[in-house]
PDB file as gemmi writes it, atoms N, CA and C in Angstrom:
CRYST1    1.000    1.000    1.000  90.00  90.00  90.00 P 1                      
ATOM      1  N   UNK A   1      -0.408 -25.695   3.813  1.00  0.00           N  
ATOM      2  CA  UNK A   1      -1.181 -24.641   3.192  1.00  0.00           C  
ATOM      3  C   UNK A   1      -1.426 -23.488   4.170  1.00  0.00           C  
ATOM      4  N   UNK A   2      -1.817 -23.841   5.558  1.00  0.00           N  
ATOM      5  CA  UNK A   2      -1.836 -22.555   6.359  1.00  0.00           C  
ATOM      6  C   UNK A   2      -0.633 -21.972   6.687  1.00  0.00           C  
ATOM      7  N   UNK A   3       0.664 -22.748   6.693  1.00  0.00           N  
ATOM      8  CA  UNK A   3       1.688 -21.534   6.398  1.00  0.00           C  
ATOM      9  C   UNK A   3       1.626 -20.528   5.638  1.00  0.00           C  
ATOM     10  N   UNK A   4       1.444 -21.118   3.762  1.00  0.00           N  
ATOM     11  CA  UNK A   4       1.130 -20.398   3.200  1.00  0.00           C  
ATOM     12  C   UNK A   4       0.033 -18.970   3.439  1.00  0.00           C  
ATOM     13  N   UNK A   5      -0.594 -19.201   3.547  1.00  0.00           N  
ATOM     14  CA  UNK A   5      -1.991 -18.460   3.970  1.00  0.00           C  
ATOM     15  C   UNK A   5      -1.297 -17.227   4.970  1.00  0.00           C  
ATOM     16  N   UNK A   6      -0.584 -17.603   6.251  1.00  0.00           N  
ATOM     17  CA  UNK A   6      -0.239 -17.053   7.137  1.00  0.00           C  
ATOM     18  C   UNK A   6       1.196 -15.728   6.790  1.00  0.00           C  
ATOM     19  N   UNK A   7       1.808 -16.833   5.951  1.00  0.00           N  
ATOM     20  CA  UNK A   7       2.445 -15.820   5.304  1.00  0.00           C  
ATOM     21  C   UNK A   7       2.284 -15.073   4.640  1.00  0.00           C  
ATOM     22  N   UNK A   8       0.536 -14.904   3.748  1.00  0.00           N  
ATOM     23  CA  UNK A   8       0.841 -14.078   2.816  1.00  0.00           C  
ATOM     24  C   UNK A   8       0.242 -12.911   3.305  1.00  0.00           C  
ATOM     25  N   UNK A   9      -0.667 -13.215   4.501  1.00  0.00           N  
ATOM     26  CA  UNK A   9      -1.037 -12.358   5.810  1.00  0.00           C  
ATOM     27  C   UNK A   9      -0.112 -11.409   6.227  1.00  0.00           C  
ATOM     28  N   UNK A  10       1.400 -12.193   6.401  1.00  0.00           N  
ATOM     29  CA  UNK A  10       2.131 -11.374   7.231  1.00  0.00           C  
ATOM     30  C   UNK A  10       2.724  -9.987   6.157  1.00  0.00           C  
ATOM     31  N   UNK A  11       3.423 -10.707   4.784  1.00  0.00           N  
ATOM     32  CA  UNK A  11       3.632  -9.612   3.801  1.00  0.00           C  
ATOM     33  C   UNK A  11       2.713  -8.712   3.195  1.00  0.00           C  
ATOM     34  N   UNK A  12       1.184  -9.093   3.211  1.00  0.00           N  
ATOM     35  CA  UNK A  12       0.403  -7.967   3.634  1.00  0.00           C  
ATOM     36  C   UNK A  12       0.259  -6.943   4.421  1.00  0.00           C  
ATOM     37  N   UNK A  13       0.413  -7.385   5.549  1.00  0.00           N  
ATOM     38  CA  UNK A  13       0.893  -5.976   6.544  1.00  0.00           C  
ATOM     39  C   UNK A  13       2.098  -5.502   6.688  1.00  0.00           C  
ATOM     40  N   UNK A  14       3.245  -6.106   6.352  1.00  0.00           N  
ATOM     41  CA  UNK A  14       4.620  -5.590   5.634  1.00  0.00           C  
ATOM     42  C   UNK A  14       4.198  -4.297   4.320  1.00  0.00           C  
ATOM     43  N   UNK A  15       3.740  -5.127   3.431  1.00  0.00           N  
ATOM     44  CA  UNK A  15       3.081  -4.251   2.274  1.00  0.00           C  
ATOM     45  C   UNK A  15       2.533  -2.553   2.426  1.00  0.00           C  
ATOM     46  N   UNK A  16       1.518  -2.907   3.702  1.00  0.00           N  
ATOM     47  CA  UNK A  16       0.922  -1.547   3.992  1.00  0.00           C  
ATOM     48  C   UNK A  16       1.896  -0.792   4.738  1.00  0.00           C  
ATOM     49  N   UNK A  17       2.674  -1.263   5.361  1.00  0.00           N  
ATOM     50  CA  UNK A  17       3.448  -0.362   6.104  1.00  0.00           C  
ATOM     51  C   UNK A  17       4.827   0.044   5.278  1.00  0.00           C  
ATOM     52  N   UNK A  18       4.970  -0.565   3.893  1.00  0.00           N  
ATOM     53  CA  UNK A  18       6.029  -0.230   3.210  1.00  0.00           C  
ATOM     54  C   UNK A  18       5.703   0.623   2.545  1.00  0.00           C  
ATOM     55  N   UNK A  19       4.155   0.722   2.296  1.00  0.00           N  
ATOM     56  CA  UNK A  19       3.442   1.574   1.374  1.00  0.00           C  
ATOM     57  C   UNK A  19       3.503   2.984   2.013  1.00  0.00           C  
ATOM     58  N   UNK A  20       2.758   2.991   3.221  1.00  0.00           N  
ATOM     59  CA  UNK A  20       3.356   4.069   4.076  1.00  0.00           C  
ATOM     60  C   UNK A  20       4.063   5.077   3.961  1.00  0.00           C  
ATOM     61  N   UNK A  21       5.630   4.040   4.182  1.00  0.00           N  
ATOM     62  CA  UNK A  21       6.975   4.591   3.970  1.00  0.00           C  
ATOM     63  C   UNK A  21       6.809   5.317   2.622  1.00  0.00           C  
ATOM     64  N   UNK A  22       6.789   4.819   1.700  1.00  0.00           N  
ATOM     65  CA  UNK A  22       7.035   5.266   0.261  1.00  0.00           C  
ATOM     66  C   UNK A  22       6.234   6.703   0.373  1.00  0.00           C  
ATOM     67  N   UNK A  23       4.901   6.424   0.598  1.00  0.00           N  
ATOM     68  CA  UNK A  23       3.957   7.675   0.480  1.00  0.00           C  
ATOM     69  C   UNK A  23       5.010   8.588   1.064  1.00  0.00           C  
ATOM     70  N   UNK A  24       4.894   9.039   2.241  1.00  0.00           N  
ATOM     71  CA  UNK A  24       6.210   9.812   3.368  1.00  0.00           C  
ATOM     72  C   UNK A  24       7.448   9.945   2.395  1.00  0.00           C  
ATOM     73  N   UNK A  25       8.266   8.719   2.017  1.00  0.00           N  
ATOM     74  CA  UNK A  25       9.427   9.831   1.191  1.00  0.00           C  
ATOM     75  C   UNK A  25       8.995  10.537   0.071  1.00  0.00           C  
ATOM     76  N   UNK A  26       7.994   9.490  -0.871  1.00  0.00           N  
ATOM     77  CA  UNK A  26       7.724  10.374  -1.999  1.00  0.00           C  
ATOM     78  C   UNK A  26       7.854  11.569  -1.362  1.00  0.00           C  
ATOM     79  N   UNK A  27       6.677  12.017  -0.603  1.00  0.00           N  
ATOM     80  CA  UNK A  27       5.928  13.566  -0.258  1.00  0.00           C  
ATOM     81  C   UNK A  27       7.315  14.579   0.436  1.00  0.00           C  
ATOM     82  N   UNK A  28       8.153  13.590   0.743  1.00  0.00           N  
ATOM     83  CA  UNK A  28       9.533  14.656   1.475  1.00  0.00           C  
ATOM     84  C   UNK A  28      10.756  15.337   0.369  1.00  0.00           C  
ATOM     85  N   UNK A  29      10.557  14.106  -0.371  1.00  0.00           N  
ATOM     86  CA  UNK A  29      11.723  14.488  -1.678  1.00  0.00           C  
ATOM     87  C   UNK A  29      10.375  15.302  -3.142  1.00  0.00           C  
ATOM     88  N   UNK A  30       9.575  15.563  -2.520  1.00  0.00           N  
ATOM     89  CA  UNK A  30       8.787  16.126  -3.818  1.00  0.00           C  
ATOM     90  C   UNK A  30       8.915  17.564  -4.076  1.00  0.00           C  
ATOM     91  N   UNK A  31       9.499  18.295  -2.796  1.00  0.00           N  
ATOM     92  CA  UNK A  31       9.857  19.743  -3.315  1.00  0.00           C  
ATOM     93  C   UNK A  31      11.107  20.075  -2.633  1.00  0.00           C  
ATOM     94  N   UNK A  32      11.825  21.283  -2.321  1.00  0.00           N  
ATOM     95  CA  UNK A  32      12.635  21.458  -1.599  1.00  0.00           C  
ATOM     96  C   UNK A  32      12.280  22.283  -0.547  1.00  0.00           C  
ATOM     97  N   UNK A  33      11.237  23.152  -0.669  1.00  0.00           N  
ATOM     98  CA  UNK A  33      10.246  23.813   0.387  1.00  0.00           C  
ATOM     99  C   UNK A  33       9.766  22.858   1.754  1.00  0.00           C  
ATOM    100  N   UNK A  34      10.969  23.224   2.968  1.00  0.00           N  
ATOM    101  CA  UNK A  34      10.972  22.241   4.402  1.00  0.00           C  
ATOM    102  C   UNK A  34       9.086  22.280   4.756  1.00  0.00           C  
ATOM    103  N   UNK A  35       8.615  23.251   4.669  1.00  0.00           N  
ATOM    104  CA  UNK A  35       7.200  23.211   5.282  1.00  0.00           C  
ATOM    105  C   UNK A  35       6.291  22.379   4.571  1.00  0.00           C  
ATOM    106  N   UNK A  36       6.411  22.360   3.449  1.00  0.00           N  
ATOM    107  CA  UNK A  36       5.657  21.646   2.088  1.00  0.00           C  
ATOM    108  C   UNK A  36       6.248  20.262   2.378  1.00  0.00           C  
ATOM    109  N   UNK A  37       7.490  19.853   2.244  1.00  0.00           N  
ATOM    110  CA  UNK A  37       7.820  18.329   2.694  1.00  0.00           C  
ATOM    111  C   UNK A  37       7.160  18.011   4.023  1.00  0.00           C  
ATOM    112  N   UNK A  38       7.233  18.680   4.902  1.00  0.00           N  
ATOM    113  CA  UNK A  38       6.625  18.274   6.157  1.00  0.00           C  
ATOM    114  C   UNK A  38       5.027  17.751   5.491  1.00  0.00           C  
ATOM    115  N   UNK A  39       4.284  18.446   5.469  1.00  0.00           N  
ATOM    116  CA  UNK A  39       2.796  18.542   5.119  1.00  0.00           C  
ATOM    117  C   UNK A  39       2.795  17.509   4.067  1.00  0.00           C  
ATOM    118  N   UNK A  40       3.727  17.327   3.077  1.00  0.00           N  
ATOM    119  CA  UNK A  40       3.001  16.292   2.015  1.00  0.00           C  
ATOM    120  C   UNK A  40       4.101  14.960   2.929  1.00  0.00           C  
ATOM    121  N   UNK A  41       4.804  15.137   3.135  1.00  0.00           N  
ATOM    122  CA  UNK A  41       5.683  13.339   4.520  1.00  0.00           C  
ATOM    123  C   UNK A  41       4.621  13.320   5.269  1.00  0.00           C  
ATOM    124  N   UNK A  42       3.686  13.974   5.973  1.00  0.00           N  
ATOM    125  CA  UNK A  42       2.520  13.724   6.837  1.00  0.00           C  
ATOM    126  C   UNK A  42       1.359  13.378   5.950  1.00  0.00           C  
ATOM    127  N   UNK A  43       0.945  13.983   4.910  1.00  0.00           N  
ATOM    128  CA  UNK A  43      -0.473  14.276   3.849  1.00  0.00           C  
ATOM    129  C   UNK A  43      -0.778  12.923   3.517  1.00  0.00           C  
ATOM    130  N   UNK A  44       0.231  12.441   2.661  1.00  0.00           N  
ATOM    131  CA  UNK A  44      -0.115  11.236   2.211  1.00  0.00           C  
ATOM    132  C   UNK A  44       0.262  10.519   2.580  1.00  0.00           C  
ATOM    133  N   UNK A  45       0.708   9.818   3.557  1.00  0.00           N  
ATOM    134  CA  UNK A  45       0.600   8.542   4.320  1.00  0.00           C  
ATOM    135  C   UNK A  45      -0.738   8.879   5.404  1.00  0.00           C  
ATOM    136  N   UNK A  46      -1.251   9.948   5.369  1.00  0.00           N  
ATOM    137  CA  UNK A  46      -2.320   9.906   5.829  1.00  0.00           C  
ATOM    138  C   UNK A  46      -3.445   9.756   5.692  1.00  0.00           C  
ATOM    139  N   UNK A  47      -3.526  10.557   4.386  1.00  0.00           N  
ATOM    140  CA  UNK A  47      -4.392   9.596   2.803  1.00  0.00           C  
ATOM    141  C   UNK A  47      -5.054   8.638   2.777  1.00  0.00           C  
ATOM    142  N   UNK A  48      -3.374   8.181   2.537  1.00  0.00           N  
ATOM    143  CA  UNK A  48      -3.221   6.186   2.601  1.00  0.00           C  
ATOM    144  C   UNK A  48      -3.840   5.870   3.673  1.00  0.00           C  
ATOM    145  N   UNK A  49      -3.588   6.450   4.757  1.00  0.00           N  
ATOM    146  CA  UNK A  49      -4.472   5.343   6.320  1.00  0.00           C  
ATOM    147  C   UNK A  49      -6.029   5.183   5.906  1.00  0.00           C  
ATOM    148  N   UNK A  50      -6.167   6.626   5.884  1.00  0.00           N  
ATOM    149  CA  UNK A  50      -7.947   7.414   5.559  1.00  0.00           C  
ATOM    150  C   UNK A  50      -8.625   6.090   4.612  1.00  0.00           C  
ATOM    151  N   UNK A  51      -8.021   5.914   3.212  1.00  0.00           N  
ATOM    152  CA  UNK A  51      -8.621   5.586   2.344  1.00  0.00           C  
ATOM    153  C   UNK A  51      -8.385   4.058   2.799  1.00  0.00           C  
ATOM    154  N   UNK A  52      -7.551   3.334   2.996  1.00  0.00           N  
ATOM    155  CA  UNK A  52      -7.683   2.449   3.865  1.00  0.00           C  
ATOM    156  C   UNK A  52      -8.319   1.902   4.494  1.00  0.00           C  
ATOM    157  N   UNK A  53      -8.430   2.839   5.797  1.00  0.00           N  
ATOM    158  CA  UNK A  53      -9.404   2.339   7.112  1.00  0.00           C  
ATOM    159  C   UNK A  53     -10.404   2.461   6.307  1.00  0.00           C  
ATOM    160  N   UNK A  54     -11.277   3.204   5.187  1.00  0.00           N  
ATOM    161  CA  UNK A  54     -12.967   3.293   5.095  1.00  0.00           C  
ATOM    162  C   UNK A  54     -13.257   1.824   4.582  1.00  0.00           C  
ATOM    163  N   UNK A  55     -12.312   1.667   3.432  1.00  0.00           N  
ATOM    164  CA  UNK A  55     -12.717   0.725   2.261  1.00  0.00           C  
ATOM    165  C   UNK A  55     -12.238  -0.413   2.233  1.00  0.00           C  
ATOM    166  N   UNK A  56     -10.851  -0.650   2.659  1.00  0.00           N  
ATOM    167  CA  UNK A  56     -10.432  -2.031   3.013  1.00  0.00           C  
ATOM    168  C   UNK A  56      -9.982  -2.487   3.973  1.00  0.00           C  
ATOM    169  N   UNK A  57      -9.795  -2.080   5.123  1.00  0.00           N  
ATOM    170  CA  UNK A  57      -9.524  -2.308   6.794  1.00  0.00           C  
ATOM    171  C   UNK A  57     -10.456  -3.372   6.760  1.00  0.00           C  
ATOM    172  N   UNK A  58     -10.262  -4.859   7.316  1.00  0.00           N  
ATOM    173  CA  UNK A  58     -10.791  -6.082   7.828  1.00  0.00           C  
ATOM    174  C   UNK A  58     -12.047  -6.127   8.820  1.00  0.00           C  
ATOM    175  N   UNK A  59     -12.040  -4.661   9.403  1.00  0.00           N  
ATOM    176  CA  UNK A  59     -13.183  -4.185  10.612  1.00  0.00           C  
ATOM    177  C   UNK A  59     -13.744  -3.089  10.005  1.00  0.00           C  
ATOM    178  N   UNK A  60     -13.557  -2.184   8.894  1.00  0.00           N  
ATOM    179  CA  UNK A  60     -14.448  -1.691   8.360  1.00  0.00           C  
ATOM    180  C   UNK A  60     -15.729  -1.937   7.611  1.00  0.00           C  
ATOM    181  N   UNK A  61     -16.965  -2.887   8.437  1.00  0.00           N  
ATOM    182  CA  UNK A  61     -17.593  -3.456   7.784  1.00  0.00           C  
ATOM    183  C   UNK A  61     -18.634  -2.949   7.016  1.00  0.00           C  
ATOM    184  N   UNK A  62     -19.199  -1.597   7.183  1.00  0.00           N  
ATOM    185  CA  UNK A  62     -20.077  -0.900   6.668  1.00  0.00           C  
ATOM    186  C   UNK A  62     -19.555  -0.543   5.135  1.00  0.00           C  
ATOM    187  N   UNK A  63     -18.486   0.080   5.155  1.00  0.00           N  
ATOM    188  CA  UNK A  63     -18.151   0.860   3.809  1.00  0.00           C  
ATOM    189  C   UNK A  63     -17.379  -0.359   2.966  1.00  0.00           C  
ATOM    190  N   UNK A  64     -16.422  -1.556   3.557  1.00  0.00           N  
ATOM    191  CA  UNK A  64     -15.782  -1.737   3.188  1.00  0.00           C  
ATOM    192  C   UNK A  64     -16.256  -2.479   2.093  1.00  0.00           C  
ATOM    193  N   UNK A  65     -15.457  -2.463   0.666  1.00  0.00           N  
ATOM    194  CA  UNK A  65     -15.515  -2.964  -0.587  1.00  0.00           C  
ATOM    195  C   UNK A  65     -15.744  -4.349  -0.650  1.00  0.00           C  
ATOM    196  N   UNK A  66     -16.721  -4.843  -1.643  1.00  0.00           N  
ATOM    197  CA  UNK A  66     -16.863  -6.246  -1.903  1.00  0.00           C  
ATOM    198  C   UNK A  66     -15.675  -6.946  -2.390  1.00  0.00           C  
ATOM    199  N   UNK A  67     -14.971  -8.101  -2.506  1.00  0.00           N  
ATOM    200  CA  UNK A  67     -13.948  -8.690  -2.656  1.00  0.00           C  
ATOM    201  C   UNK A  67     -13.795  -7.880  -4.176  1.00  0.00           C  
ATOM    202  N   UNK A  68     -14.006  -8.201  -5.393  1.00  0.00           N  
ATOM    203  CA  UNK A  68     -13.882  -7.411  -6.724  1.00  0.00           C  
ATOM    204  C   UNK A  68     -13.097  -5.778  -6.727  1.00  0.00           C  
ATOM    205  N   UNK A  69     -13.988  -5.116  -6.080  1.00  0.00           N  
ATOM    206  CA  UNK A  69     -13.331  -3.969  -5.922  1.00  0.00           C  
ATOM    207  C   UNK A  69     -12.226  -3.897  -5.016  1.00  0.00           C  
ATOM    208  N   UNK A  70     -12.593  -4.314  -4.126  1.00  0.00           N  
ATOM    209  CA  UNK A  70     -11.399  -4.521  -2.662  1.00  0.00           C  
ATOM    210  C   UNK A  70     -10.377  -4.909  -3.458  1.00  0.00           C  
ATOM    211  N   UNK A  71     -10.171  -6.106  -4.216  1.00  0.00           N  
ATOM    212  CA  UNK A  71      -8.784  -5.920  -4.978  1.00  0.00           C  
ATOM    213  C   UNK A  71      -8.442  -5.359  -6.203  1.00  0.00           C  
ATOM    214  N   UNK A  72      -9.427  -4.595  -6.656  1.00  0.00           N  
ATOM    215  CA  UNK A  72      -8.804  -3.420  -7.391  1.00  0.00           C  
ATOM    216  C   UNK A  72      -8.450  -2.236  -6.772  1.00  0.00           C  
ATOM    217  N   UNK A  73      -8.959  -1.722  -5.546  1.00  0.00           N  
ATOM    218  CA  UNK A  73      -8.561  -0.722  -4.921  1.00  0.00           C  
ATOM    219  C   UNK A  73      -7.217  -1.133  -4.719  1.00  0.00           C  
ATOM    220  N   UNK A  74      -7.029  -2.197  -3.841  1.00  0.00           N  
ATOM    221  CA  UNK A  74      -5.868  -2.447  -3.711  1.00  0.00           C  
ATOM    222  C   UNK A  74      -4.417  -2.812  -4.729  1.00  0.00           C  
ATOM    223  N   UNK A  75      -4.954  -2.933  -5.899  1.00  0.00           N  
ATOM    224  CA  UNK A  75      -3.701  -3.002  -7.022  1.00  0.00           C  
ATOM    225  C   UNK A  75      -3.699  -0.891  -7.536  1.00  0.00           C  
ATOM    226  N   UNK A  76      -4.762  -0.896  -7.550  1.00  0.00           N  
ATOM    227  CA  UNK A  76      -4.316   0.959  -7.546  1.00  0.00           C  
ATOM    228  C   UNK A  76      -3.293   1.493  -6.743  1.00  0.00           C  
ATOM    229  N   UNK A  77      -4.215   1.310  -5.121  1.00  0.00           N  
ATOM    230  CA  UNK A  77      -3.373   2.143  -3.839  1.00  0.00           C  
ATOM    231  C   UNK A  77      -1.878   1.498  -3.895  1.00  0.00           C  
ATOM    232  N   UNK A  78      -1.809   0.698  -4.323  1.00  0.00           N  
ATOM    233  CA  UNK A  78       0.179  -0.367  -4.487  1.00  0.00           C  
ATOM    234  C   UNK A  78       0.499   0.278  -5.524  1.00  0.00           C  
ATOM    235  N   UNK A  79      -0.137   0.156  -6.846  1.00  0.00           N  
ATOM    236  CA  UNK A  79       0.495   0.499  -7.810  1.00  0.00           C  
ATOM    237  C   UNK A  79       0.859   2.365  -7.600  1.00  0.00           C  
ATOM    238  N   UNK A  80      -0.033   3.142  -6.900  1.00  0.00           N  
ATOM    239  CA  UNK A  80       0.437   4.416  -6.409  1.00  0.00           C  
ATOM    240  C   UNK A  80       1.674   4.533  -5.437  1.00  0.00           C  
ATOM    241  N   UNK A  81       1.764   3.310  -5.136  1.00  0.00           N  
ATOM    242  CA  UNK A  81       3.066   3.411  -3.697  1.00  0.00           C  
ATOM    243  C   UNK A  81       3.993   2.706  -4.274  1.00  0.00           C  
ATOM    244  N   UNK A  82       3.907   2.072  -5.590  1.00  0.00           N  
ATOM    245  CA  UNK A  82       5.247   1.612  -6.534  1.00  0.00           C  
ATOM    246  C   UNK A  82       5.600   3.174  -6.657  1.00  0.00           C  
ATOM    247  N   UNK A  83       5.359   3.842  -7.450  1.00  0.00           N  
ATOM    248  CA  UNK A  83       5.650   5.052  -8.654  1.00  0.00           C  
ATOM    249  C   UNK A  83       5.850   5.919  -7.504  1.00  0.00           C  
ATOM    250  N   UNK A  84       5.458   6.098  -6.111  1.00  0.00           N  
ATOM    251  CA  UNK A  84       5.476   6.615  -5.034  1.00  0.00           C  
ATOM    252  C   UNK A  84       6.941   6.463  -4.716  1.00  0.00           C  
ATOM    253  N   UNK A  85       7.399   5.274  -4.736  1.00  0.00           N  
ATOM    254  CA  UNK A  85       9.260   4.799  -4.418  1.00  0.00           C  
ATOM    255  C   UNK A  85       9.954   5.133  -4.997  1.00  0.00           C  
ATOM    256  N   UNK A  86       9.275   4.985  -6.620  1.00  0.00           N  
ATOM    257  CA  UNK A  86      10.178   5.056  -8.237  1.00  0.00           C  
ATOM    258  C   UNK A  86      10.235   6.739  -7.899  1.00  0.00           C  
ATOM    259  N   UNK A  87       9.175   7.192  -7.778  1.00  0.00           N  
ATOM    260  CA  UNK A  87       9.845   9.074  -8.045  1.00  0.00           C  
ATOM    261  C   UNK A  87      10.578   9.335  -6.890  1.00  0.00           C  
ATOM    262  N   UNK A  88      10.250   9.182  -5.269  1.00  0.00           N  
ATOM    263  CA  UNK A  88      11.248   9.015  -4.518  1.00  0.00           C  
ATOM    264  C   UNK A  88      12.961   8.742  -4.657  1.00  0.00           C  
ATOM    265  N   UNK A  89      13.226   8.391  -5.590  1.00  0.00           N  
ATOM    266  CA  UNK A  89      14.385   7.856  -6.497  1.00  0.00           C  
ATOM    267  C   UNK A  89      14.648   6.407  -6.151  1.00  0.00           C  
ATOM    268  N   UNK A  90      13.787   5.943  -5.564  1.00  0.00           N  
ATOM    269  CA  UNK A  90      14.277   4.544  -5.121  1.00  0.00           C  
ATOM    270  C   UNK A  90      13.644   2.752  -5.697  1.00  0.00           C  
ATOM    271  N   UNK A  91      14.530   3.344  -7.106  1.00  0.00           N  
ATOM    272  CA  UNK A  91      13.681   2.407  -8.186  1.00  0.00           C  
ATOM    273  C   UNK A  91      13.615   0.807  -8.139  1.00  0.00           C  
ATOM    274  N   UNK A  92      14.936   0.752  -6.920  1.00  0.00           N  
ATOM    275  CA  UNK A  92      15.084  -0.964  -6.545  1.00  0.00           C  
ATOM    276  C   UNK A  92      14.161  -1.119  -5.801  1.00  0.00           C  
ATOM    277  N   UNK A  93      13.958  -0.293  -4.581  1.00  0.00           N  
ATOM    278  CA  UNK A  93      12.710  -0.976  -4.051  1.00  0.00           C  
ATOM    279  C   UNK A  93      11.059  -1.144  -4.227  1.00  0.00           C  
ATOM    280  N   UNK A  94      11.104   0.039  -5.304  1.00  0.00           N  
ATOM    281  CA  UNK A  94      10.111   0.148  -6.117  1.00  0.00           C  
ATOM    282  C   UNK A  94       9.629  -0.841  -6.735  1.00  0.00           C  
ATOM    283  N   UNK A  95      10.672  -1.906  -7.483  1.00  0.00           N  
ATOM    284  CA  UNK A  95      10.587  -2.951  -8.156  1.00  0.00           C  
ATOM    285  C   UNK A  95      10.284  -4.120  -7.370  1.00  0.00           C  
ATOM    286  N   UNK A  96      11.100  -4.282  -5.869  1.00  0.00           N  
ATOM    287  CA  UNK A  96      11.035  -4.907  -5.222  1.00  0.00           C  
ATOM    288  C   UNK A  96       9.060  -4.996  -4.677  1.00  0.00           C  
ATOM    289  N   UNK A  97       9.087  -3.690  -4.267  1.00  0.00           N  
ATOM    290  CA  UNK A  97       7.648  -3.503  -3.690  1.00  0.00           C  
ATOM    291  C   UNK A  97       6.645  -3.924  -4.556  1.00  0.00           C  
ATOM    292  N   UNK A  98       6.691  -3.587  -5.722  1.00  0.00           N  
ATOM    293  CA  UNK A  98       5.542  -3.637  -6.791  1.00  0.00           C  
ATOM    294  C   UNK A  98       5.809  -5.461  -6.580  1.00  0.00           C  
ATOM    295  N   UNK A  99       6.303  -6.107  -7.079  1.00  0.00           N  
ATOM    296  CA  UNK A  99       6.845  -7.455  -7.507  1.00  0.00           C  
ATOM    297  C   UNK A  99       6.276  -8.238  -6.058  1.00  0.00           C  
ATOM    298  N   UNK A 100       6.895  -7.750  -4.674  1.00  0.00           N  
ATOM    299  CA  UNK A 100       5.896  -8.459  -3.419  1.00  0.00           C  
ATOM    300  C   UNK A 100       4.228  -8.346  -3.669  1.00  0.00           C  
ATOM    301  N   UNK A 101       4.174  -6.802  -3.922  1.00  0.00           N  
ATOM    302  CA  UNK A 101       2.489  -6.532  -4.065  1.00  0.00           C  
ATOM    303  C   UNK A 101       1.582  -7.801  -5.110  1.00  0.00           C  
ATOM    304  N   UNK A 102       2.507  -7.337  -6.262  1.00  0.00           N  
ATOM    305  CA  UNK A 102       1.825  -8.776  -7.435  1.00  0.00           C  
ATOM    306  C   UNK A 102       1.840  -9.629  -6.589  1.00  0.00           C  
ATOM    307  N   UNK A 103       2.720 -10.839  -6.145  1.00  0.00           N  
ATOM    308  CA  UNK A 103       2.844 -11.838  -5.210  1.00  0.00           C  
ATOM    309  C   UNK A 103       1.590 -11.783  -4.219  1.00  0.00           C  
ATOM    310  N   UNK A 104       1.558 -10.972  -3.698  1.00  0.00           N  
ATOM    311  CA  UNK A 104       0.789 -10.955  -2.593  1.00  0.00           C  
ATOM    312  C   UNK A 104      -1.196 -11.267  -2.572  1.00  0.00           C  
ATOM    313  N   UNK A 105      -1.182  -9.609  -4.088  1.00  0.00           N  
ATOM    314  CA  UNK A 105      -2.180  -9.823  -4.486  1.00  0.00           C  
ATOM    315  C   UNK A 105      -2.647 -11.315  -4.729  1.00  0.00           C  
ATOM    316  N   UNK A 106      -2.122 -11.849  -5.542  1.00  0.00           N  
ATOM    317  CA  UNK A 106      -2.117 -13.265  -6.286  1.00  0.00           C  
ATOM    318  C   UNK A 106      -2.545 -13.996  -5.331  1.00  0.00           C  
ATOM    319  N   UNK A 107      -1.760 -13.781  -4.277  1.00  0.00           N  
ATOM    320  CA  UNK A 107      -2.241 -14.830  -3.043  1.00  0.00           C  
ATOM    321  C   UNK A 107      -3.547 -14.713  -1.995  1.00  0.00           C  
ATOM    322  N   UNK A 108      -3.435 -13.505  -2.334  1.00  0.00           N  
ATOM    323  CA  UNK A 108      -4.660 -12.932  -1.697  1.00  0.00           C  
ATOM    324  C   UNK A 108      -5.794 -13.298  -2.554  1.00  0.00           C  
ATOM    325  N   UNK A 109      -6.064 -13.233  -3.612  1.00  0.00           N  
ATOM    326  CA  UNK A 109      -7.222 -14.249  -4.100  1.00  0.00           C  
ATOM    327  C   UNK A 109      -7.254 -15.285  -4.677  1.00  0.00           C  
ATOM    328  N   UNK A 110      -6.278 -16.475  -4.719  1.00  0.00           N  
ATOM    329  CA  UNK A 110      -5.843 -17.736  -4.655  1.00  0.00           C  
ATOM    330  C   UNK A 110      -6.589 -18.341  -3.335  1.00  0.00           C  
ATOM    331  N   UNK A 111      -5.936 -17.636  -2.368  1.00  0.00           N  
ATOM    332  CA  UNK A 111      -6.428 -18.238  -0.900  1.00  0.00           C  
ATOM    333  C   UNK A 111      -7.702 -17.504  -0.064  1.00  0.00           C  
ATOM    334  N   UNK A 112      -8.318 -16.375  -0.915  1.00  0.00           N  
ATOM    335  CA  UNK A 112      -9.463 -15.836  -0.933  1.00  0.00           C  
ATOM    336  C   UNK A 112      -9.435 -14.948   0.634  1.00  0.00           C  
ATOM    337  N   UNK A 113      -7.965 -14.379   0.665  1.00  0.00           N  
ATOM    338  CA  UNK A 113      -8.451 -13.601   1.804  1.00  0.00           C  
ATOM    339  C   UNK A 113      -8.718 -12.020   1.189  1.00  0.00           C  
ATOM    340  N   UNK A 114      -9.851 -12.364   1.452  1.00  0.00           N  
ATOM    341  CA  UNK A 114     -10.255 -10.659   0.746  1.00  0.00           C  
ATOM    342  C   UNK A 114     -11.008  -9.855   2.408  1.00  0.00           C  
TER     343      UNK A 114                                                      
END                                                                             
């Protein structure tokens, strides 16, 4: 069982950092204007950190969300970094990503790491 557990740890932080990625291409392939891709490839994966670190970061203990919300924030901020891949044009990994996220979620309150 603590494999389990450990693993679903590890594709969690896979997750956020795939999420990342996605934010960044979405924001690069969203216009053809080089200065505007720069600013939105930087904007929103920065966002993503921001909103992150307040509310669900593991050491954010003041702000951070009670388990309930904590995983609804977190099926939002995924489900934004699915559709984030999908408009990116990259609908396999989109599918792929969303489909780990479900997984993950699932496991994440199965094994109650909130």
């Amino acid at each position: 069982m603590t494999s389990l557990k450990n693993g679903n740890l590890a594709l969690a932080f896979a997750l956020e950092l795939a999420m990342l990625a996605g934010f960044a291409l979405a924001g690069w392939n969203a216009t053809p204007v080089l200065w505007l891709r720069l600013l939105l490839a930087v904007a929103l994966p920065a966002m993503a950190i921001f909103l992150w670190a307040v509310w669900a970061a593991p050491k954010a203990k003041k702000r951070r969300l009670k388990p309930g919300p904590l995983m609804l924030f977190k099926v939002i901020i995924f489900g934004f970094a699915t559709l984030a891949w999908a408009l990116a044009g990259a609908g396999l990994i989109a599918a792929i990503f969303g489909t780990l996220a479900a997984i993950n979620l699932l496991g994440a309150w199965v094994f109650r790491q909130y």
